[in-house]
Every structure is written in structure tokens, then in C-alpha cells.
C-alpha positions as CSV (number, residue, x, y, z in Angstrom):
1,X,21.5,-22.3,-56.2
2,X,20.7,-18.7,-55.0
3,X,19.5,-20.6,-51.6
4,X,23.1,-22.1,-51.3
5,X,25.3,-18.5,-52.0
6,X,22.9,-17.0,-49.6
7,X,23.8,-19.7,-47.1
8,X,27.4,-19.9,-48.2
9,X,27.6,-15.8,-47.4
10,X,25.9,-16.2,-44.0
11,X,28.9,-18.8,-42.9
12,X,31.4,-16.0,-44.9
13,X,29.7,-13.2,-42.5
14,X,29.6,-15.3,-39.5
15,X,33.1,-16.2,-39.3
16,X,34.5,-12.5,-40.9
17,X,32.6,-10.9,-37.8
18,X,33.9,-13.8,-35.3
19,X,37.4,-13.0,-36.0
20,X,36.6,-9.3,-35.8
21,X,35.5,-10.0,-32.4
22,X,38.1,-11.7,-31.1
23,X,40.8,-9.0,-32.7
24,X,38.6,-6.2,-30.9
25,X,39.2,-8.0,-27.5
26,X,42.5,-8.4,-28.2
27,X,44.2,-5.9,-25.6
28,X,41.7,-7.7,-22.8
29,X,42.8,-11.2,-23.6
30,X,46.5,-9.8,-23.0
31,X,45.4,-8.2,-19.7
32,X,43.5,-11.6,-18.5
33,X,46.6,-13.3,-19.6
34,X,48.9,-11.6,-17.7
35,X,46.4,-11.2,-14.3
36,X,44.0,-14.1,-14.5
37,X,45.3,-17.4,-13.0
38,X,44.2,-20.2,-15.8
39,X,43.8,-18.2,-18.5
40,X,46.0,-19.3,-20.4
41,X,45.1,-22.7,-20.4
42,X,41.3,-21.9,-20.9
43,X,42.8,-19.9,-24.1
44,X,45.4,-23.2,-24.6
45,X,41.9,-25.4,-24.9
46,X,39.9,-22.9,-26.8
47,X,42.5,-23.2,-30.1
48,X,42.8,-26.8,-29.4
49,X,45.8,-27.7,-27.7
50,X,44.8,-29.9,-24.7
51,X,47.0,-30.6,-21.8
52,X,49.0,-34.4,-22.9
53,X,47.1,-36.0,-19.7
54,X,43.6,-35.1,-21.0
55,X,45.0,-35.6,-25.1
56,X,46.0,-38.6,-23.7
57,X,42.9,-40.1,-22.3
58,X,39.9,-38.9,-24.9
59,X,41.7,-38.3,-28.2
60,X,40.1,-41.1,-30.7
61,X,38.5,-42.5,-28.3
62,X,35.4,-42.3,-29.9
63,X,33.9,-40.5,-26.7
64,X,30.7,-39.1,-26.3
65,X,30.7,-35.5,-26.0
66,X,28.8,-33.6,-24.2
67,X,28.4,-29.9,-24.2
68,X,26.9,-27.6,-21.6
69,X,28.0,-23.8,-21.8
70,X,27.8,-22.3,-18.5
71,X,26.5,-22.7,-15.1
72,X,23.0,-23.4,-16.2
73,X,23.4,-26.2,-18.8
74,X,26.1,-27.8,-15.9
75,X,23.1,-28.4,-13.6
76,X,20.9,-29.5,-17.1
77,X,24.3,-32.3,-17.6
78,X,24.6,-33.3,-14.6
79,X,21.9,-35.3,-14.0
80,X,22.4,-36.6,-18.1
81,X,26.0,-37.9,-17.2
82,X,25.3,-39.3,-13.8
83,X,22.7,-41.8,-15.4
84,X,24.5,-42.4,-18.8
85,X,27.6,-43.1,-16.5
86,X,25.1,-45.9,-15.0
87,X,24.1,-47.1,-18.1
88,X,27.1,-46.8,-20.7
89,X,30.0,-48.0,-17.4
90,X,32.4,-48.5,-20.5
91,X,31.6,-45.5,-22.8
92,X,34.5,-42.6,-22.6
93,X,32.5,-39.5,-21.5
94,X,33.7,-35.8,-21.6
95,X,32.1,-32.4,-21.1
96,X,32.8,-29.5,-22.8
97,X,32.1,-25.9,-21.1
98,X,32.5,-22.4,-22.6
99,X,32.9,-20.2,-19.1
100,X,35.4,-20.4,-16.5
101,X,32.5,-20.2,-14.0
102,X,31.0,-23.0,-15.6
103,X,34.5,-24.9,-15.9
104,X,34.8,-24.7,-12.2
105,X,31.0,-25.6,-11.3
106,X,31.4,-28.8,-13.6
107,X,34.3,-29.9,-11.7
108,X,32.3,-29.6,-8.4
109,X,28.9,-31.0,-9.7
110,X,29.7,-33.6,-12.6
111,X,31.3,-36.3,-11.3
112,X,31.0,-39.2,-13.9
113,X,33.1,-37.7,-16.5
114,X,36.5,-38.8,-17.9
115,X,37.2,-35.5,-19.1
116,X,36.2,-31.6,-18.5
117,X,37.9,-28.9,-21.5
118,X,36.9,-25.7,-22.8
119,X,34.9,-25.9,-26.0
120,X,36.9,-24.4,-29.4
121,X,36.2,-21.1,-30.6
122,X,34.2,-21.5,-33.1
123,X,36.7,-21.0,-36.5
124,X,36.9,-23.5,-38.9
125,X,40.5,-24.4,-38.6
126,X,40.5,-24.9,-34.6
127,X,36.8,-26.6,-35.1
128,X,37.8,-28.9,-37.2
129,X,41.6,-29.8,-35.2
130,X,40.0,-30.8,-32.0
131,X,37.2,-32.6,-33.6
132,X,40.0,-34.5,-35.1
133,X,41.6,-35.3,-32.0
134,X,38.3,-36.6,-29.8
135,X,37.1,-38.3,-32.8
136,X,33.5,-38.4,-31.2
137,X,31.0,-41.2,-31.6
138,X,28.4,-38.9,-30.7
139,X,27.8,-35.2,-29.5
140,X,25.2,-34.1,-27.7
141,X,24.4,-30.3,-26.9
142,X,22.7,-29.2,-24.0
143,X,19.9,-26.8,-24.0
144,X,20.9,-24.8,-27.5
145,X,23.9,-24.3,-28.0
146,X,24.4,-23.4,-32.1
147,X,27.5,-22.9,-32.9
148,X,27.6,-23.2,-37.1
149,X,31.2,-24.1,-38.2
150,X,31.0,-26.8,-35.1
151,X,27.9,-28.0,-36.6
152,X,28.7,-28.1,-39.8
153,X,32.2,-29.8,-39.6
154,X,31.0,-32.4,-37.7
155,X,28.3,-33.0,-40.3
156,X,31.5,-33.4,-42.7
157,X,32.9,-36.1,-40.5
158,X,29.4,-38.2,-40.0
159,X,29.7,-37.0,-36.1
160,X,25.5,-37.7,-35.1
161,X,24.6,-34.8,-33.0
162,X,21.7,-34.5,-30.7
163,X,20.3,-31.5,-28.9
164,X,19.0,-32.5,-24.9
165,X,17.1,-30.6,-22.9
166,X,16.8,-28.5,-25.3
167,X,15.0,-24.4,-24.8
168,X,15.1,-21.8,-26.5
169,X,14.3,-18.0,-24.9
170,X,11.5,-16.0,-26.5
171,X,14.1,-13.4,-26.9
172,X,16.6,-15.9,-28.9
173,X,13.6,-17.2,-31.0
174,X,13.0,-13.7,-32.2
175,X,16.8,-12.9,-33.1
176,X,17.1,-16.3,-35.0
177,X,13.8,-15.7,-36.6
178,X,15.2,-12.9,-38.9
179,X,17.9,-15.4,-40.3
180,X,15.7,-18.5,-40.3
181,X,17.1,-19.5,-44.1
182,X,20.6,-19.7,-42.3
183,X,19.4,-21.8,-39.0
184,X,17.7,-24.0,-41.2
185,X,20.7,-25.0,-42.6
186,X,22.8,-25.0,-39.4
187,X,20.2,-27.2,-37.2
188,X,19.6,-29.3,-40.6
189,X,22.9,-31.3,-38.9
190,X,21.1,-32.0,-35.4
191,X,19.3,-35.3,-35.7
192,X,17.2,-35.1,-32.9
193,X,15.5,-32.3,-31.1
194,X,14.6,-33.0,-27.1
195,X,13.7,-30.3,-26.2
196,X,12.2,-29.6,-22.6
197,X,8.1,-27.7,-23.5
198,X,6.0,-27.8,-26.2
199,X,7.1,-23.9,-26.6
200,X,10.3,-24.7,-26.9
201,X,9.7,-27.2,-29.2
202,X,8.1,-24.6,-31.7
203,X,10.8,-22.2,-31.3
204,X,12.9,-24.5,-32.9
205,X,10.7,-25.4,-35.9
206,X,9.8,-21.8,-36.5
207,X,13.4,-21.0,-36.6
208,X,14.0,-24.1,-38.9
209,X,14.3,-27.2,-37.1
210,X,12.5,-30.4,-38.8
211,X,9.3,-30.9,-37.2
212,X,10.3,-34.7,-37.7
213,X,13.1,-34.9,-35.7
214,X,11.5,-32.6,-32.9
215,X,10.1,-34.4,-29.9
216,X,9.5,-33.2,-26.1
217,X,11.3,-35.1,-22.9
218,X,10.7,-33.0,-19.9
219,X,13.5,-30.8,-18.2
220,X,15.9,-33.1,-16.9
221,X,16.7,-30.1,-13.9
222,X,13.9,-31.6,-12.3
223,X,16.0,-34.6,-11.8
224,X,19.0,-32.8,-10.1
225,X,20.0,-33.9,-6.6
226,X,20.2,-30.2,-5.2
227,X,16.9,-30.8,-3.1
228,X,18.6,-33.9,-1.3
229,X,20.2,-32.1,1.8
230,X,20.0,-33.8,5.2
231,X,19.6,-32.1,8.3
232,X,23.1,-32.3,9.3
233,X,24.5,-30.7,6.0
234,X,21.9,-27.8,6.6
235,X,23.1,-27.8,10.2
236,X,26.9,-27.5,8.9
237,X,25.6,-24.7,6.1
238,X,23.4,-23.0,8.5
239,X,26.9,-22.7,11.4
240,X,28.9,-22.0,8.0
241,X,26.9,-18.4,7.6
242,X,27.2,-17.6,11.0
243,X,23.0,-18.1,11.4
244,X,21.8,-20.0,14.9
245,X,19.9,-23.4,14.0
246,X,16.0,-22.6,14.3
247,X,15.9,-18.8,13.0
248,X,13.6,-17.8,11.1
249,X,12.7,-16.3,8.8
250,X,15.5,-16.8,6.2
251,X,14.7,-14.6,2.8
252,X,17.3,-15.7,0.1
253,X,17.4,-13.7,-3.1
254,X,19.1,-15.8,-5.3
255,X,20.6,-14.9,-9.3
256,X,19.6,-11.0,-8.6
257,X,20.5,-8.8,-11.2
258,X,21.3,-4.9,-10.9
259,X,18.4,-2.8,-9.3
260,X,17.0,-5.7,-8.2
261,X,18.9,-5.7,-4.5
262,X,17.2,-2.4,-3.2
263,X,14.0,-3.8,-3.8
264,X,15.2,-6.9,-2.0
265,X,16.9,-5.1,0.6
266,X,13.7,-3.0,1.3
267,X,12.0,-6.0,1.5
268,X,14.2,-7.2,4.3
269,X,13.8,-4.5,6.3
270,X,10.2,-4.6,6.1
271,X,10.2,-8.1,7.1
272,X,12.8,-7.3,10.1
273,X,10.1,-5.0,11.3
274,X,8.0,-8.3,12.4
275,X,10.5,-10.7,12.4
276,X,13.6,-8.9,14.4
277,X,16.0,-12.3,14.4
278,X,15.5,-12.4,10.3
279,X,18.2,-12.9,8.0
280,X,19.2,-12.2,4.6
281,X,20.8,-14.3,1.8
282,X,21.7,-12.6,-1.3
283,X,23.1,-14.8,-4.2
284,X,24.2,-12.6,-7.1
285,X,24.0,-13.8,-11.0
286,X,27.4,-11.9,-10.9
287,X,30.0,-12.5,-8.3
288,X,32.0,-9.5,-8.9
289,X,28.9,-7.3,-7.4
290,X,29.5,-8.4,-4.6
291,X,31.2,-4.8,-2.7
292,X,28.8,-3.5,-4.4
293,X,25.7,-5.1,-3.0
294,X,27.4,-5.1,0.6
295,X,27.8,-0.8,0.2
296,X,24.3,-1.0,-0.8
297,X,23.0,-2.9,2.1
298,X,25.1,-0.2,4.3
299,X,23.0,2.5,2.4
300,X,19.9,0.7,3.1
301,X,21.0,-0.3,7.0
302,X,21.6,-3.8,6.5
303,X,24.8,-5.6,7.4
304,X,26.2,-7.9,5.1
305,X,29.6,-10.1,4.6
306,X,31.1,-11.9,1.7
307,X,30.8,-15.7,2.0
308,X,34.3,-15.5,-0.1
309,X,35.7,-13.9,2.8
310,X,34.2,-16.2,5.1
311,X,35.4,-19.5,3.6
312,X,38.5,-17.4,3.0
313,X,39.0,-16.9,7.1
314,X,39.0,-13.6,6.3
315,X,38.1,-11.5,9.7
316,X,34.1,-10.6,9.2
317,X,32.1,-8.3,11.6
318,X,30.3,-9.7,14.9
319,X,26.9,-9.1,14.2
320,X,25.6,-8.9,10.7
321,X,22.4,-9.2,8.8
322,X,22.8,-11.6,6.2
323,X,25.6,-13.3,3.6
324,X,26.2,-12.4,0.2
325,X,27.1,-15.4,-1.5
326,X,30.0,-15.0,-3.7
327,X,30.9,-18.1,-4.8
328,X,30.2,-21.0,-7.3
329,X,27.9,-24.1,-7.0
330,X,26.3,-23.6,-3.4
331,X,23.5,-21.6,-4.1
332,X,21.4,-25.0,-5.4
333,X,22.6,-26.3,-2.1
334,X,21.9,-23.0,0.3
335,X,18.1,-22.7,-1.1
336,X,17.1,-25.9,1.4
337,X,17.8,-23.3,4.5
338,X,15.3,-20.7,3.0
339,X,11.6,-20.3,4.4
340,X,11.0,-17.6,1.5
341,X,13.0,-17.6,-2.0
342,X,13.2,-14.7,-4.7
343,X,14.8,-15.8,-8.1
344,X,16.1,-13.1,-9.2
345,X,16.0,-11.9,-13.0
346,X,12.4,-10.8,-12.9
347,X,11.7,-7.7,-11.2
348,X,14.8,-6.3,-14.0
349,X,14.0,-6.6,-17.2
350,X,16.1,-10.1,-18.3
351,X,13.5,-12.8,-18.0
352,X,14.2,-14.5,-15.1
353,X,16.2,-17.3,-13.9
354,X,15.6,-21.4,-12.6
355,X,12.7,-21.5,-10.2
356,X,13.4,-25.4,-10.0
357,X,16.1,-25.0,-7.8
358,X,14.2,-23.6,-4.8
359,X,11.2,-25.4,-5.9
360,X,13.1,-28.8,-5.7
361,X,13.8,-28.2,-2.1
362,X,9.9,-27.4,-1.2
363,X,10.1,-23.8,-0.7
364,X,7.2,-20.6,-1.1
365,X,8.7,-18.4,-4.1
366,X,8.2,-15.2,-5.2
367,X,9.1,-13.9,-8.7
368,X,8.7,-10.0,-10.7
369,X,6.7,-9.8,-13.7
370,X,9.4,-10.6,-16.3
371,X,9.9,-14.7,-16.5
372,X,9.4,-14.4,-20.7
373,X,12.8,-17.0,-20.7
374,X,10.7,-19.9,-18.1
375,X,7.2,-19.4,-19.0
376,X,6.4,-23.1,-19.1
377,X,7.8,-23.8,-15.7
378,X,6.8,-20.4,-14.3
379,X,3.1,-21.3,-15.9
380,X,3.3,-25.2,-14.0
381,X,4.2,-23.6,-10.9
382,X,2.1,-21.0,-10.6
383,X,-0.7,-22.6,-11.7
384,X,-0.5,-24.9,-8.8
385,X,0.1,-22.1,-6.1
386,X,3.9,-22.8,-5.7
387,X,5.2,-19.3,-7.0
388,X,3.9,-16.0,-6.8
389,X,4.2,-13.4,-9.4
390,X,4.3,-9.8,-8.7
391,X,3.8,-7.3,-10.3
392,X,6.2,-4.1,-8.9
393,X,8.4,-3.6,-5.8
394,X,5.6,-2.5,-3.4
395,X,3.9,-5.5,-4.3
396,X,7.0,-7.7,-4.1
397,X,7.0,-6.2,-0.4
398,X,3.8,-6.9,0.7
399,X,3.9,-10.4,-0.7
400,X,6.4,-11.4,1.3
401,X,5.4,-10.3,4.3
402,X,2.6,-11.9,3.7
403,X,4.0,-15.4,3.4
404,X,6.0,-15.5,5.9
405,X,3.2,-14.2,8.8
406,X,0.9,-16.2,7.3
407,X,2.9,-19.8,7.6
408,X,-0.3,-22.1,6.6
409,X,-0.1,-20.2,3.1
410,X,3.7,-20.5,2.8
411,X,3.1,-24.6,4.1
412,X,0.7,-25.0,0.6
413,X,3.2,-23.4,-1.6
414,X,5.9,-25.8,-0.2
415,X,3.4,-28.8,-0.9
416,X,2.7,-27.7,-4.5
417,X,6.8,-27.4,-5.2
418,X,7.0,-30.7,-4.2
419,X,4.4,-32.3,-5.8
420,X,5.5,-30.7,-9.2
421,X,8.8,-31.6,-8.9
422,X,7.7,-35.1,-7.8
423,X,5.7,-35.4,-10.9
424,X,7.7,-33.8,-13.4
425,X,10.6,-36.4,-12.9
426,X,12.0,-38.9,-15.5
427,X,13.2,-36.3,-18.5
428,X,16.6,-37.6,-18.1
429,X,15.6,-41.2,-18.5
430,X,13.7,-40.0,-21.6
431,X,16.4,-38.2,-22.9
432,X,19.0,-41.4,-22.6
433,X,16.6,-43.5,-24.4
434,X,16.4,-41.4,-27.4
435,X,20.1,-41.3,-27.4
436,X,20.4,-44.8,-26.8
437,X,17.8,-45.1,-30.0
438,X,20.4,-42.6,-32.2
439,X,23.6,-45.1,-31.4
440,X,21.0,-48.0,-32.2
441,X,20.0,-46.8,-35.5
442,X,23.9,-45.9,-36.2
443,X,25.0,-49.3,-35.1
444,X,27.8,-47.9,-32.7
């Protein structure tokens, strides 16, 4: 009984601090409102009024729901929908997103769904409304995404939920830790667990998942079609930028963080020294750095231009150094051009971002010393030479000289991303036939 208040308190809490939230952003909401183009739709969704044509086609349709928050779980889906598009040709499929970054990014990517809407915010009332209206058969969540009154309702309404590629950060295991009496109850709803490592599969039973219903099926990002570009597209990408076919070398720095760019820049320069035709790619986690990271290139003497302005037709200088790329969904794409790759995250403090994506297209990569949120990837890959850790910017410097004078050591880091990759395939079959094995036992 004591259990149960504390529990009942913790959902209380939860949802008094949610709506304390939202009331504090209230004055931002009006601005975005007023300047933002689609806001007001993304809001529209969030509360549960869909547009009639996409009411129309999933409510009580007994779709199944699929929810990937951001630009990260996207890539994680899309393989996931692709295939169950294959194998369910009948099923009603729609994909839920909580960024506008990541709404965009599943248009572009996910092709084999019948509908794309922003998940609710997470209060009972608007929970509970558009649950109502899609009337799932079946929700599955994408990496981890907990949302309690979501969870909970649709425990209410006999709504099967699955987590998929699941992985949980060091970082979040710690935080959820402290409340583990509460996440025991929330993930109590979640009937199956597939999560991507046998870390992550702890994380989740130490922060109060059943071991029971916690298995491992792979990452299914190692099943993404990024690393299928043909010459011709990296032809069109390579005359896109501005870059003559056959340069070399080209250093991209993708999903840098603050502080990170000086380092990268520095690097640059120190790789121009040998290599005077190089050229620079710098993909930033956050697009609206952009002038920023072009006045710091200026500070550091390297010429760069916006790739919004480019696609934009926006006049660009003659002769510049390298591209920043500002935009959504091509930097998967814009890895296969690279000859050395820094993922970003990992010389700052934030625990790095997905090495698959470069490693997917065969390319040498060099990380900091922070990857605590990929350390079973990170651990595969460097334990077969594909990606170099280093320890601080003067080694991160060094480094990549190194690889790229030295090409028969960059040629057996490209072999071991492959190879990885090539063997590391299949989570997204495995993760279908465990949902597959769910409807089964449900009879649906």
C-alpha cells in the first residue's frame, strides 16, 4: 500500500512539474508561434488535434505505432519500417516524432509509413485523446523513450507496447537509478525489452525492467542504407560543395559540439600544411552555429560557406576551404566523400555521437576520450582498429595527420569498418520477429 502512494505521488509530481514547465515556456511558445513557420501545427498535434487528412487515414485503424524522438531514433526507424513495410504490406503504419528536426528528417528518410505526427505532450487528458483516436494494435518505442502517463494509459486500454533498439546512456541510467521504485512501475507496461548491448540490457533491469522480458537484438543502425552511395551520387555531392572530383584529403567533422571546432579547425590547418588542396566538412549537432563556426574558421584562417546558402543559391565566395553543413538528413549521406571522419561529441564533455554512420561507409575515424553514451560500439570498433581514440587536442592533431600520410593505415581502418558493419547486420530482422512473436501471442 505505502509502495502504491509512493508511486501514486511520483505520477502526482511528474505531471505538477510537467505543467509547470510548459507554463514557464509560455512567453517562447507565443514568440515561436508568431515567427516559426509550422508551429502551430507541431503545437495543433502535440494536444491532439490532427489535421482531418491524417485523422482521416489512421484514427481506429488499429495501426501500429511507432515512435522515434529525434533525428537519432529516425535513422534507428528507418530501417524497422522499411522491412515491416515488406512484411506487414496491409498493416496501417505511422511514426511519431517529438522534434521538428526530426519531423522533417522522417519525411526525407522513412518512406513506408502512412502517417508522420508529433507525439502528445505527455498530460493525461491529451495522452489519453489521441490514444483514443489511433486506437493502436501495437506501439513500439525506439531506443527509450519513457514517457509515464503515455505508458500508463495505454496499459489502461490493453495497448501491447514494445521497446526496439532499445539503449540507455550511462548518464540516463544514473538519473533513473535514484527513482528506480517509480521506473519500475512505468516500464512494468513494456512487454518486451530489445535492446541493442548486453549494457544496455542491464541499464534497464537495474533501473527496473523485468529481466524476463529483456532480451538483446543488435542495433538495427547497422542496417541503414546510408553506406549505399554510388559513384555518381558522390560525384553530384562532391560538384554540390564546390570540391573537384579526386581531392584529397577530405576531413569531415561531423555532430561537433561547442569548443570542439577550434580543435577541428587547428587540425585542418595542420593537415593543409602537407596536404595544400585539403578540404574541410564541418557538420554541426546544432544548425543554428552555423555563423558562428564560419566567424571562427575566419579567426582560425579558414574559409568556410553555409551549405544552406548554397542549396539556397545564395551568392558564396570563390575560393573557400570547406562547407559547413547546415542542414538536415545529408550528413549520413556526405560521410561516403570523407578519407578521415571525426564524430563529434567526444573531445567536449557529452559522450559522443553514432560512429556507425561513417563506419558504414568504410571510413578511418577518429574520436575524443568521452564516448560514455556508445561504449559498446566504440569498444567493437576500436577493438578491431576501425576508430581511434584520443586522448586531447594535440593528440587529436597528430592522429590525423598521421592517417592520412600514412594511407596503408587509414586502408586497414576502412577494412575493419566494413567488416564490422558487415557482421553486425540482421538486428532489424530480429527485432520484427520478436514483434511478430508479441502480435502472435495477442492473436491480432
Amino acid at each position: 500500500m505505502k509502495f502504491n502512494l509512493h508511486v501514486k505521488s511520483m505520477y502526482w509530481l511528474y505531471n505538477i512539474l510537467l505543467l509547470c514547465y510548459w507554463a514557464s515556456l509560455v512567453p517562447v511558445l507565443i514568440y515561436r508561434l508568431i515567427r516559426e513557420e509550422g508551429f502551430y501545427q507541431r503545437i495543433k498535434q502535440s494536444i491532439g488535434y490532427l489535421p482531418p487528412d491524417l485523422k482521416e487515414k489512421i484514427s481506429d485503424r488499429h495501426a501500429i505505432w511507432i515512435h522515434a524522438a529525434s533525428v537519432g531514433e529516425i535513422v534507428a526507424a528507418s530501417p524497422i519500417v522499411r522491412e515491416m513495410r515488406k512484411t506487414h504490406p496491409n498493416e496501417v503504419i505511422i511514426v511519431s516524432v517529438v522534434t521538428a528536426t526530426g519531423f522533417r528528417m522522417a519525411h526525407q528518410i522513412i518512406k513506408g509509413a502512412d502517417g508522420i505526427l508529433y507525439f502528445p505532450l505527455d498530460l493525461p487528458y491529451l495522452t489519453n485523446r489521441i490514444l483514443s483516436i489511433v486506437n493502436p494494435k501495437i506501439i513500439v518505442l525506439v531506443e527509450t523513450e519513457i514517457w509515464p502517463n503515455f505508458l500508463r494509459i495505454a496499459d489502461r486500454k490493453h495497448i501491447p507496447v514494445m521497446m526496439m533498439n532499445g539503449r540507455i546512456s550511462q548518464r540516463s541510467a544514473m538519473r533513473y537509478h535514484m527513482i528506480t521504485f517509480f521506473t519500475r512501475r512505468v516500464l512494468s507496461s513494456i512487454r518486451i525489452f530489445s535492446m541493442q548491448s548486453r549494457i544496455d540490457a542491464q541499464y534497464i533491469i537495474d533501473i527496473g525492467a523485468d529481466p524476463e522480458k529483456v532480451i538483446v537484438t543488435g542495433n538495427t543502425k547497422y542496417d541503414q542504407t546510408y553506406g549505399i552511395v554510388t559513384e555518381e551520387e558522390k560525384k553530384r555531392f562532391l560538384h554540390e560543395l564546390g570540391f573537384k572530383e579526386g581531392v584529397y584529403p577530405i576531413f569531415i567533422a561531423g555532430s561537433t559540439h561547442k569548443g570542439e571546432n577550434s580543435a577541428v579547425y587547428r587540425a585542418f590547418n595542420t593537415i593543409r600544411s602537407q596536404f595544400p588542396e585539403a578540404k574541410l566538412i564541418i557538420a554541426p549537432r546544432y544548425i543554428y552555429q552555423a555563423d558562428l563556426i564560419r566567424d571562427e574558421g575566419i579567426n582560425n584562417k579558414v574559409v568556410m560557406v553555409k551549405r544552406s546558402d548554397m542549396k539556397a543559391g545564395k551568392h558564396v565566395d570563390n575560393v573557400y576551404d570547406g562547407v559547413i553543413l547546415d542542414t538536415i538528413g545529408e550528413l549520413g549521406r556526405v560521410y561516403s566523400l570523407g578519407d578521415l571522419i571525426f564524430v563529434g561529441g567526444s573531445l567536449a564533455h557529452v559522450g559522443g555521437h553514432n560512429i556507425l554512420e561513417p563506419a558504414a561507409h568504410g571510413k578511418p575515424i577518429v574520436v575524443g576520450p568521452n564516448m560514455f553514451n556508445f561504449v559498446e560500439i566504440f569498444d567493437l570498433l576500436s577493438s578491431r582498429g576501425a576508430c581511434v581514440m584520443v586522448k586531447n587536442e594535440g593528440e587529436f592533431i597528430d592522429t590525423c595527420l598521421d592517417i592520412l600520410v600514412h594511407k596503408e593505415r587509414a586502408q586497414k581502418m576502412k577494412q575493419a569498418c566494413v567488416e564490422v558493419v558487415r557482421e553486425n547486420q540482421g538486428a532489424t530482422k530480429k527485432n520484427l520477429a520478436e514483434l511478430q512473436r508479441l502480435l502472435n501471442e495477442l492473436g491480432r
